[in-house]
N, C-alpha and C positions, 0 to 999 in steps of 0.2 A: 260568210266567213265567221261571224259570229256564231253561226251557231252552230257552225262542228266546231269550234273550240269548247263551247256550251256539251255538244255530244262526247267530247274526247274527256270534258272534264270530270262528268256522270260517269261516263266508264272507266274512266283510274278512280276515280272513287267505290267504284262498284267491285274492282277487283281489289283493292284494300281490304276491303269489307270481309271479300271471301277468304283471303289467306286470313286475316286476324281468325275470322271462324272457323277456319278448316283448325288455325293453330289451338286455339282454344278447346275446338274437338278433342285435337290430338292429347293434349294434357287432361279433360277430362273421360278420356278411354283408360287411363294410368288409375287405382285407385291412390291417396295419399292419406298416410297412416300418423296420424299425429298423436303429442306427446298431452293426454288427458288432465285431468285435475289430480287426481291420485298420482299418476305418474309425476308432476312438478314436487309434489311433497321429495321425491325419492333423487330428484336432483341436486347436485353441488350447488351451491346459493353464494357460496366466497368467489369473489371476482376475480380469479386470475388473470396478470397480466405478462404479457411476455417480454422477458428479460429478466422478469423478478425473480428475486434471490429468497428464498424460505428457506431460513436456518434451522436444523434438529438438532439436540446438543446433549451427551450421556451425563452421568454424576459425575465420569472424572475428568468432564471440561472439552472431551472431542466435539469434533463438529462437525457435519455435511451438510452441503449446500445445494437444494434444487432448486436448479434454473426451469422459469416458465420458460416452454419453447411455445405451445399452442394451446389458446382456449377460444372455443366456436360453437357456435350452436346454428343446424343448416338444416334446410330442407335436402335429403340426400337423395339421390337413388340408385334402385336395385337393378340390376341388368342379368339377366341369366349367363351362364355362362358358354361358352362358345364349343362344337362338336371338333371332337378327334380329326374329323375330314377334314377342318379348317374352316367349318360356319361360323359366323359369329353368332353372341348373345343380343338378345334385344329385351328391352326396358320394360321390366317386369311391373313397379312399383314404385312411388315417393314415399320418403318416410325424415320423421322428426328423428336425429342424433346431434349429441353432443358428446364432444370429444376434448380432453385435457390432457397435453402431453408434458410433459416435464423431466431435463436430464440432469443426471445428480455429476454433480461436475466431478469429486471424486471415485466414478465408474465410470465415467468417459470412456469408450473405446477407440475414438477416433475416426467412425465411421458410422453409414447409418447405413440400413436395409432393410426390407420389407419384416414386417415381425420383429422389430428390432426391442429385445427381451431386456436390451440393457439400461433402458428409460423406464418410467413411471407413468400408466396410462391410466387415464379413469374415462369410461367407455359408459355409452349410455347410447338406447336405440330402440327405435319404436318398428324397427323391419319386422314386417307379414306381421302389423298389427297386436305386436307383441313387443311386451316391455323386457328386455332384457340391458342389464349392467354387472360390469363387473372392471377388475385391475387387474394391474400388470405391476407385481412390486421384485425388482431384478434380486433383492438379496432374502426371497422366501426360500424357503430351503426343502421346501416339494417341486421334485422338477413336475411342469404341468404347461404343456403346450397349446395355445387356442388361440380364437381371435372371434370377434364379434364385427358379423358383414364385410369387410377386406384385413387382408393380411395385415395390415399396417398397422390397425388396432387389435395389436399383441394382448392376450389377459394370460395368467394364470393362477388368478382367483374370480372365481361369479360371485358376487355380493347380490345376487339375485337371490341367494338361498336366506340371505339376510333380513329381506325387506320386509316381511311381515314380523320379524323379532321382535322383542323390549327392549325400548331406547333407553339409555340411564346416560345421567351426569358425568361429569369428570371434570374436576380442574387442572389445567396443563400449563403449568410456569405463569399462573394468576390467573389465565383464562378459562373463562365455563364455558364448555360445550355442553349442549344439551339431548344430542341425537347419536350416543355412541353404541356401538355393537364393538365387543370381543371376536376374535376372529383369531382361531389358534389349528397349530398345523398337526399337535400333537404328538412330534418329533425331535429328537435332537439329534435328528444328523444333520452335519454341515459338509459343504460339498464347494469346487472350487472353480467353477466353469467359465472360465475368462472369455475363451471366445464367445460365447453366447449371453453371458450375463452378466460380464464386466468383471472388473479386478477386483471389487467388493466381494468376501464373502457371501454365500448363500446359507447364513444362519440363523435368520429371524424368525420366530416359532408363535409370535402374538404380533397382530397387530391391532391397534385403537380406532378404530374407522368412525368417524363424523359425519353422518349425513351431510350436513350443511358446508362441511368445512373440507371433507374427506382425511388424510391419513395423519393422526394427529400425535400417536405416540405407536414405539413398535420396539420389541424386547429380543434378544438375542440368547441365541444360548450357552455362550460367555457371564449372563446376567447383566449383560449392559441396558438400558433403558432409554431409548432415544428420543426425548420429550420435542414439540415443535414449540419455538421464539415466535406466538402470534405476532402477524406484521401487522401494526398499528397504523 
């Protein structure tokens, strides 16, 4: 008696053994594409949290308020995607992304949906081994429709084109940022696209981008200048 229990115990151990291994296989058949030493430089560094309220506020006293809805940083992955006949996709790849979403309470539309252009997205991703970033700022006034790896991370700006730039200073309402890029649309047209990009005007032609902090001031073609309240 003892020793088929002795025999039964070896082989549930024996078969433990094999699924842990076969699983282990299976994730190392995936390559996984992680975020380098270079690429962390080119990362948000300010701690979003969710709920939090960041005030922006022009010279003559207005104000908007972005609510943190999500900040994460995940191992993601990439699945191909599925044939016309009805095949599905299978899991192509792991890869290092982080993602910050954030809705400006005054563009609220009252709904959400895939691509949803009416929030503030800063998108970062290390998919097929390639560092790509960029935003989604609803009131840029280039209409410019994209998404970096799912629909859901809306951009329509790549701040990829940015990342090898010259960083300079800025003080913003007493605060020094030290990693800012100019980023201008080079337009004054303003345009008015409620359904898609909230009840905010789409007329901001500069914005002030922060490495560290991301979007720190941003100018309209009104001449309004929208500086951020650092939250202390």
């Amino acid at each position: 008696m003892l020793k088929k229990k002795i025999k039964l115990l070896i082989l549930s151990f024996g078969i433990i053994l094999l699924v842990g291994c076969a699983n282990d296989d299976n994730d190392d058949r995936h390559p996984y594409y992680k975020f380098n030493t270079e690429d962390e430089t080119l990362l948000i560094k300010y701690n979003y949290v969710p709920n939090q309220i960041i005030t922006y506020e022009n010279q003559f006293g207005e104000q908007l308020h972005f609510k943190v809805i999500l900040n994460e940083r995940e191992k993601s992955e990439y699945a191909t995607r599925g044939t016309l006949s009805g095949g599905g996709g299978y899991l192509s790849n792991y890869y290092d992304s982080k993602i910050i979403r954030i809705d400006i309470l005054e563009n609220n539309i009252g709904y959400d949906t895939n691509g949803d252009y009416s929030k503030v997205n800063y998108i970062f991703s290390k998919n097929f081994d390639r560092f790509t970033n960029g935003i989604n700022f609803p009131m840029w006034n280039i209409t410019f429709f994209s998404f970096i790896d799912e629909l859901q991370n809306s951009v329509n700006l790549y701040t990829i084109d940015y990342n090898s730039s010259k960083k300079n200073q800025m003080n913003v309402n007493g605060h020094l940022f030290q990693n800012i890029v100019l980023i201008e649309s080079n337009s004054n047209e303003t345009k008015n696209d409620f359904s898609t990009f909230g009840p905010l005007i789409q007329n901001v032609n500069k914005i002030y981008y922060d490495y560290d902090f991301g979007i720190v001031q941003f100018s309209d073609t009104e001449g309004k200048e929208w500086k951020v309240i650092y939250p202390e």
